[in-house]
C-alpha positions as CSV (number, residue, x, y, z in Angstrom):
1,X,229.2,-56.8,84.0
2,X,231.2,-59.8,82.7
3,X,231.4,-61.0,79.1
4,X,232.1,-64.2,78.7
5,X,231.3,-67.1,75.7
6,X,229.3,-69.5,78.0
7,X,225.8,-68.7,80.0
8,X,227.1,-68.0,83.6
9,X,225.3,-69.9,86.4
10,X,223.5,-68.2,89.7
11,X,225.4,-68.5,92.9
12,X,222.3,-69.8,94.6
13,X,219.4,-71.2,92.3
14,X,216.2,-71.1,93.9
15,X,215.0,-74.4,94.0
16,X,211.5,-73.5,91.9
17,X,212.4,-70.2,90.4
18,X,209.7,-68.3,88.3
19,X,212.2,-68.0,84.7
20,X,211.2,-65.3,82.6
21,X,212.6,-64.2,79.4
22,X,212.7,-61.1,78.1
23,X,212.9,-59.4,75.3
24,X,214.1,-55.8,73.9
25,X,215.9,-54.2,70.7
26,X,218.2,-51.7,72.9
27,X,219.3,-51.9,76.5
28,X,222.5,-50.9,78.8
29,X,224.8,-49.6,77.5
30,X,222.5,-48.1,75.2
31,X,220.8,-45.1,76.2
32,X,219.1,-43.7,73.2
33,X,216.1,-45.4,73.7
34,X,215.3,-43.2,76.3
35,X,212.8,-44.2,78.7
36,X,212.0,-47.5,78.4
37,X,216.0,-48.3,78.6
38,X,216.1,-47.2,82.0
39,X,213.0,-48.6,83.2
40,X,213.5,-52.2,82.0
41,X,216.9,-51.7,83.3
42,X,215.3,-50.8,86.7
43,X,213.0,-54.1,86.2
44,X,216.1,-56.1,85.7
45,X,218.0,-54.5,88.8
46,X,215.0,-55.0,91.0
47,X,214.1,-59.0,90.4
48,X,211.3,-60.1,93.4
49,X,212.8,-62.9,95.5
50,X,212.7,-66.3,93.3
51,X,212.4,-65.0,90.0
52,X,215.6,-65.3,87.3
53,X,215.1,-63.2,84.1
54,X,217.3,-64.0,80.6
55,X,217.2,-61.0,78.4
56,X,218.0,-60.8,74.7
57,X,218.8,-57.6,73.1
58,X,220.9,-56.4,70.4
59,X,224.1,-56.0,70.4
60,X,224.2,-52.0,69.8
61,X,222.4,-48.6,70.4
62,X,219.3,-47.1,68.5
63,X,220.3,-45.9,65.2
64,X,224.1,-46.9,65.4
65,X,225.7,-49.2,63.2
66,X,228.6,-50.2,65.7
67,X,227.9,-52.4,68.0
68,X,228.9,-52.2,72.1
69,X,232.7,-52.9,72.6
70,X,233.4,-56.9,73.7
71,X,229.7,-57.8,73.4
72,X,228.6,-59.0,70.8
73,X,227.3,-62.6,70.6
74,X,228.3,-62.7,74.6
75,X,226.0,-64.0,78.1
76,X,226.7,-61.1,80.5
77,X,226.0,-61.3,84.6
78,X,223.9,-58.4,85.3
79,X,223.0,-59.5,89.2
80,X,223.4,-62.8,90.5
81,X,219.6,-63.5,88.8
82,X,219.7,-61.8,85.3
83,X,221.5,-62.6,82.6
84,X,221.8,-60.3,79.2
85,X,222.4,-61.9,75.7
86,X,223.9,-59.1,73.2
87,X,222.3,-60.8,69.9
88,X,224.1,-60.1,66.7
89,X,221.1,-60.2,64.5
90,X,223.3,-60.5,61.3
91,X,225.3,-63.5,62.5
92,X,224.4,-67.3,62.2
93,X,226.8,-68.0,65.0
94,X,225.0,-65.7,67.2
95,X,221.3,-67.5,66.7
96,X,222.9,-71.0,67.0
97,X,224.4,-69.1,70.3
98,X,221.0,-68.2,72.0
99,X,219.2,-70.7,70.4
100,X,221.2,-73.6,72.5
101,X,220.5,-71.8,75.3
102,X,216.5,-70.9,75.1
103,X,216.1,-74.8,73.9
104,X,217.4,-76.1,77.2
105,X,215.1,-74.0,79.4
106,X,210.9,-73.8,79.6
107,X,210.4,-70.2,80.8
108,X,207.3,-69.5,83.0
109,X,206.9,-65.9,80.9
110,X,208.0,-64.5,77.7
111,X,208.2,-60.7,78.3
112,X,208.6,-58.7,75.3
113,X,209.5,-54.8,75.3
114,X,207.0,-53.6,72.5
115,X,204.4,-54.7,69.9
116,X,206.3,-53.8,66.7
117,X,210.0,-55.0,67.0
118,X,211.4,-57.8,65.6
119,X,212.9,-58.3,69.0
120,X,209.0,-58.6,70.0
121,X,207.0,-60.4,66.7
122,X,209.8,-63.1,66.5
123,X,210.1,-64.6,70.2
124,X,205.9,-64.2,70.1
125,X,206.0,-66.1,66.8
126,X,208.5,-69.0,68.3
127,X,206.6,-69.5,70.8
128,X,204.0,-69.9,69.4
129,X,205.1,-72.1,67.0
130,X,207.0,-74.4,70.3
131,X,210.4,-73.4,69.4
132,X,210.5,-71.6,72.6
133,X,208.7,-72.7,75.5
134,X,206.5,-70.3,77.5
135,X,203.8,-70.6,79.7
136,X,202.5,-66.8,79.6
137,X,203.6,-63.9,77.5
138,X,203.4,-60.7,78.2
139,X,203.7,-57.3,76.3
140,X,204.7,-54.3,77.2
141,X,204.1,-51.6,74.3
142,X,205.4,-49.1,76.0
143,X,203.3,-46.5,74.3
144,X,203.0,-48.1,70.9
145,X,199.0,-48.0,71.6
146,X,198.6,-44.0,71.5
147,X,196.5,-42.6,69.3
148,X,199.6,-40.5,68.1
149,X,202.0,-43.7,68.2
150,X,199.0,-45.1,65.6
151,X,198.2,-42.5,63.5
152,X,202.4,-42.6,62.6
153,X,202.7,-45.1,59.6
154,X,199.0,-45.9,60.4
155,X,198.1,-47.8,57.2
156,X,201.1,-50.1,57.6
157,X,199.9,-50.7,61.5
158,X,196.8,-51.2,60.8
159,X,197.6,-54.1,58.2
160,X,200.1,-55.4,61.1
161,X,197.5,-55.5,63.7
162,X,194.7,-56.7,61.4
163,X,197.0,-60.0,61.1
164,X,199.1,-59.9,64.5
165,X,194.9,-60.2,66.5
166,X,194.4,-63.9,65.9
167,X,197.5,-64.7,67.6
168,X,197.7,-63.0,69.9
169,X,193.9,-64.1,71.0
170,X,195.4,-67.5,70.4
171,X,198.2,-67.0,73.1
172,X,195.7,-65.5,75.7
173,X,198.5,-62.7,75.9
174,X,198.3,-60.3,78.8
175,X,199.9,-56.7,78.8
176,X,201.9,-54.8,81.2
177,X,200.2,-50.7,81.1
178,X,202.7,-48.3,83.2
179,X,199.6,-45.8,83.7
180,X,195.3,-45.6,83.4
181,X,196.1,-43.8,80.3
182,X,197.9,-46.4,78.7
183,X,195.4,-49.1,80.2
184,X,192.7,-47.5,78.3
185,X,194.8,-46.6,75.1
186,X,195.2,-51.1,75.6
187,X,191.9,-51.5,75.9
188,X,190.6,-49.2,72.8
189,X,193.0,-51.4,70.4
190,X,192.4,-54.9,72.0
191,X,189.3,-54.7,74.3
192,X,189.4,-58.0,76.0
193,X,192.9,-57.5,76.9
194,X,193.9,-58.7,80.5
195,X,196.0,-55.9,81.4
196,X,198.5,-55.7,84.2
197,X,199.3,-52.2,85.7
198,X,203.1,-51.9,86.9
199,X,205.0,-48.6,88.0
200,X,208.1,-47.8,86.2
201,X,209.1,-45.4,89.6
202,X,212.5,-47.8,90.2
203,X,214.2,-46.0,87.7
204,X,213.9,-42.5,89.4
205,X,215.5,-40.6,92.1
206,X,213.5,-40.9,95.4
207,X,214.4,-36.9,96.3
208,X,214.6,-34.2,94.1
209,X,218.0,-31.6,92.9
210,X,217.4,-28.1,94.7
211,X,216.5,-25.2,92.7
212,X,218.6,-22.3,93.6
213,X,218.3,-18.7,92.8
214,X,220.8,-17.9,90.0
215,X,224.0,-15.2,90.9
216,X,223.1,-13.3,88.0
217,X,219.1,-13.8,86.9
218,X,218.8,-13.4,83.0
219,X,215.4,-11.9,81.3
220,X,216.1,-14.4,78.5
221,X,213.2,-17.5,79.3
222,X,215.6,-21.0,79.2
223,X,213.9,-23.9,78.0
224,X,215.4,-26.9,77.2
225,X,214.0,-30.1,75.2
226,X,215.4,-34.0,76.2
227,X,214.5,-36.5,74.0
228,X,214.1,-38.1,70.7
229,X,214.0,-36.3,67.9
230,X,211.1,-37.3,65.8
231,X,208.0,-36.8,64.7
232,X,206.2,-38.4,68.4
233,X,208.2,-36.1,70.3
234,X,206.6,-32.9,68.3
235,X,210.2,-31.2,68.1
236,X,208.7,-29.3,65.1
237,X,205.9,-28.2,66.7
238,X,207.5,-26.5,69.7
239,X,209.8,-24.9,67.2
240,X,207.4,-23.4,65.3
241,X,205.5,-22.3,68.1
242,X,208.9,-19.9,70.0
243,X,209.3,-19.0,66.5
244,X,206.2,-16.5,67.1
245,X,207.1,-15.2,70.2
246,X,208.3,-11.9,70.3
247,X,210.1,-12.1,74.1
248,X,213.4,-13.3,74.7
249,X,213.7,-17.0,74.5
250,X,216.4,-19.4,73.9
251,X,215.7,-23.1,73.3
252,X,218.6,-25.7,73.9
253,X,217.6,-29.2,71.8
254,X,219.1,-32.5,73.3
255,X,218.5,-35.9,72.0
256,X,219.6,-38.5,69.5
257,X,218.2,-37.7,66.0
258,X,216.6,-40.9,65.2
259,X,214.7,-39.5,61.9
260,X,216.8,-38.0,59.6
261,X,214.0,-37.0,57.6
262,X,212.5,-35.0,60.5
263,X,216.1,-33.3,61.7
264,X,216.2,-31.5,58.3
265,X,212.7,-30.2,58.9
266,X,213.9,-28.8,61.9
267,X,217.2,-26.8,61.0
268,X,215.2,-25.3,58.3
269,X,212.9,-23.6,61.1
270,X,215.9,-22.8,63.1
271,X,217.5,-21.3,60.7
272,X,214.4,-18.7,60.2
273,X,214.4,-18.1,63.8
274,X,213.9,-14.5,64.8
275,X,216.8,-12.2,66.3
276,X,214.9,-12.4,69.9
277,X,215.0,-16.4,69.9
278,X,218.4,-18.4,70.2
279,X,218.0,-22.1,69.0
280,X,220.9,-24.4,69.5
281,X,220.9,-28.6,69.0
282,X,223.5,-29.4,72.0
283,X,223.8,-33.1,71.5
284,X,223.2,-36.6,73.3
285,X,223.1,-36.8,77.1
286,X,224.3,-39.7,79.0
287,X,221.1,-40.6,81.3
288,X,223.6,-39.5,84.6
289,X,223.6,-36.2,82.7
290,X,220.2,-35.8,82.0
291,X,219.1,-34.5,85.4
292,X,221.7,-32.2,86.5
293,X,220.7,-30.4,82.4
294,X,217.5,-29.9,83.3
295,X,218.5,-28.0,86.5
296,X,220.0,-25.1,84.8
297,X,216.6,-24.6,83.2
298,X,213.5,-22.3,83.5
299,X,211.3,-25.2,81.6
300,X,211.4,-28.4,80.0
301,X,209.6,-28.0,76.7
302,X,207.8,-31.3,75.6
303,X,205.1,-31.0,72.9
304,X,204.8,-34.9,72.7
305,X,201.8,-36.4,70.7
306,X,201.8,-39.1,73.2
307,X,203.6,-40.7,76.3
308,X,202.8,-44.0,78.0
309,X,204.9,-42.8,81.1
310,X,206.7,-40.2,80.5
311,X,210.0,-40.6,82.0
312,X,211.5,-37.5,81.0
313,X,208.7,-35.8,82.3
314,X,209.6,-36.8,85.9
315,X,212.8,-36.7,85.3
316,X,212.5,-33.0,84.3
317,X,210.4,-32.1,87.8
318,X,213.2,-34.2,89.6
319,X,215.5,-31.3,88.4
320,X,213.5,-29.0,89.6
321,X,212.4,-27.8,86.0
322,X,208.9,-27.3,85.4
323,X,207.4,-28.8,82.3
324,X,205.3,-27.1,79.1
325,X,203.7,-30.5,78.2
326,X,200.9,-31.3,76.2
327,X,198.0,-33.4,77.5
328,X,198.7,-36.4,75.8
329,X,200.5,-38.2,79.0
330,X,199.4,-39.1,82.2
331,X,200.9,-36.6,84.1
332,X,198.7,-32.9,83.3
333,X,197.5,-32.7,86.7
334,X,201.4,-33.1,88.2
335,X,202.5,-30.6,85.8
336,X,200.4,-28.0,86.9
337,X,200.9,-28.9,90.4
338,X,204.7,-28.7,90.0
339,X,204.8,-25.4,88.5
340,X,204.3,-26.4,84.5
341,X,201.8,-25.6,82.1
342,X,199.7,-28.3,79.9
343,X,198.8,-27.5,77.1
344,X,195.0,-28.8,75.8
345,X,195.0,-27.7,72.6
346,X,198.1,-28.2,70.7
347,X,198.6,-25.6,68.5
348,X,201.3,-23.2,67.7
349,X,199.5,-20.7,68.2
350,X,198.0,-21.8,72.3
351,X,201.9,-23.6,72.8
352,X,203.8,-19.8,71.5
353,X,200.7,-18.0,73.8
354,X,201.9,-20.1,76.6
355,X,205.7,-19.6,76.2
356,X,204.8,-15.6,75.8
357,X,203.4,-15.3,78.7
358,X,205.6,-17.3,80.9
359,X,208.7,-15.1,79.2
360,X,207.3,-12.3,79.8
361,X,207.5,-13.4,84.0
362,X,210.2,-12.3,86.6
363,X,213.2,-14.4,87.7
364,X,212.0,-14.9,91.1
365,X,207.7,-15.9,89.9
366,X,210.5,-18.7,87.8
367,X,211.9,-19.4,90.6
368,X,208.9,-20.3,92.6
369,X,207.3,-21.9,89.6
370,X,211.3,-24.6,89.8
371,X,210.6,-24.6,93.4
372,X,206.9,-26.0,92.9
373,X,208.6,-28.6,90.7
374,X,210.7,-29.8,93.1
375,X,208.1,-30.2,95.4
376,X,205.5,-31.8,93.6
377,X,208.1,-34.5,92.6
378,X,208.7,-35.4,96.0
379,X,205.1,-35.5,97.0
380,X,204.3,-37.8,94.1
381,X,207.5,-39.9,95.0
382,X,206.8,-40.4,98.6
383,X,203.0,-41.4,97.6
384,X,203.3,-44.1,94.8
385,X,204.2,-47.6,96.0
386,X,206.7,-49.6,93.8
387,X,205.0,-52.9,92.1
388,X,207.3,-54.9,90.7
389,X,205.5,-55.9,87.0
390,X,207.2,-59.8,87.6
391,X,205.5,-60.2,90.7
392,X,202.4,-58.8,88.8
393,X,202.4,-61.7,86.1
394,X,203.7,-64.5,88.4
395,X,200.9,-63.9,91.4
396,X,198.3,-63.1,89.0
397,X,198.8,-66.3,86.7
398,X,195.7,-68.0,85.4
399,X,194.7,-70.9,87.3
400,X,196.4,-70.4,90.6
């Protein structure tokens, strides 16, 4: 990527392009947002012929208060059809940057990266107001619409969406669902929604790492948890849960901490832990780091109250690591194909049963239960076609 001041120009500008702008509050560079991160990123690295996509972010990761190096305020070539704007939200220079820009250009599609951002609730509110000019807009709450995403600060979203309804029925918005299960978790909150379903499977590996049998097998269960830690993810859950186990288990934690609140919740359980369980918080990954960690696992523990897609969840079987997952996401029957366990009820008490009893297994019945994984992955890989969600909204436009 180049940073420059000015907006760079295509090499060869289709003659009718389909313009979209997007929208998001983190992308590349940042990785803390997790899942979506990489899939938009795969969205914007993947353009269908004749589309060019603008997309405004800001200009650093979740939860940090410095932003990227050089970016700030800058147009940056992704591809020869994508451009990024790193917005510095604080800055008047910054607006009176991207605003010159947006007013030149009447964009086919707004495309905004969640229901509850600014990033989201201001572009929706320009345009509705004809400050920027879109034809379509299109949301993407990438999970947002869970019953466990809602019931988080319900009261304030139920206020939000009591007032957000009327325009967004005014817009004639359509959303983008990345499985059934987030189609219907759509549908229960806004039940005339047109909904567009679009795979996020660009952003993952088409074969899956090997599991190999260790030198020197250890007794000990290994299970590792990737991702946020906050209350959606169910961190505290899953520690309370091997807390009551009385094999040997060791639990690595990886992830930014994006509620601080939370994180203290948690060291006060680790620090009860038992002398049979080892607990350990590890740090941040870097998403090319994220597989290979997985691989040196027994299981991926994942608790979550809710997933839209999941990413870490295929990302985990990728590895080769089975996954202890709750039902919440639309992958349960993959999970048990590949080795995992789901779990239906989830309590401490069924989550610690289930880590007992899979502790309490040999090296090699692990090693089967990794191979599985791996297997199930690529099965699931080689069967699910790639739909672009652009070429979604632009052949599915109203009218044509």
């Amino acid at each position: 990527m180049r940073p420059s001041g000015r907006v760079p120009s295509a090499r060869s500008p289709e003659p009718n392009p389909y313009r979209v702008l997007a929208t998001c509050d983190v992308f590349e560079p940042g990785y803390r947002g997790g899942g979506p991160v990489r899939s938009l990123a795969a969205i914007v690295d993947t353009l269908p012929d004749g589309v060019e996509l603008t997309l405004v972010t800001g200009d650093r990761d979740l939860g940090s208060v410095t932003p990227y190096p050089g970016l700030s305020s800058r147009w940056v070539r992704r591809n020869e059809r994508a451009t990024v704007f790193y917005l510095s939200t604080r800055s008047l220079r910054s607006w009176s940057t991207l605003s010159r820009k947006l007013r030149k250009t009447t964009f086919d599609l707004l495309y905004v990266n969640s229901l509850w951002s600014p990033f989201s609730v201001f572009p929706i509110v320009a345009s509705a107001l004809g400050l920027v000019s879109a034809r379509q807009v299109l949301i993407a709450p990438r999970g947002e619409l869970s019953p466990g995403a809602l019931r988080l600060k319900g009261g304030k979203k139920k206020i939000f969406l009591r007032v957000w309804r009327p325009m967004l029925r005014r817009l004639q918005v359509r959303w983008q669902a990345c499985s059934d299960l987030e189609r219907k978790h759509i549908l229960d909150a806004f039940p005339a929604a047109e909904v567009l379903l679009g795979s996020n499977g660009a952003s993952l590996p088409s074969m899956p790492m090997r599991a190999t049998d260790r030198d020197a097998p250890e007794t000990r269960l290994r299970l590792v948890f990737i991702s946020r830690i906050s209350p959606m993810k169910n961190l505290l859950l899953a520690l309370t849960a091997v807390r009551q186990v009385t094999e040997a288990v060791s639990l690595d934690i990886y992830g930014p901490i994006e509620d601080r609140q939370y994180w203290a919740r948690c060291q006060s359980m680790i620090n009860t832990m038992p002398a049979n369980v080892e607990v350990g918080y590890r740090g941040e990954l870097a998403p090319d780091q994220v597989r290979p960690t997985f691989n040196g696992y027994d299981a991926s523990l994942l608790p979550t109250l809710g997933e839209n897609f999941g990413h870490v969840i295929l990302e985990s079987l990728a590895a080769s690591c089975p996954v202890i997952c709750s039902d919440r996401t639309p992958w349960s029957d993959l999970i048990e194909a590949g080795g995992g366990v789901v779990i239906r009820s989830l309590t401490e008490r069924e989550l610690a049963t289930r880590i007992g009893q899979l502790a309490r297994t040999s090296s090699e019945a692990r090693l089967r239960a990794r191979l599985r994984a791996g297997e199930a992955y690529l099965a699931w890989r080689r069967a699910t076609p790639d739909v672009h969600v652009l070429t979604l909204a632009r052949d599915s436009r109203r009218g044509t």
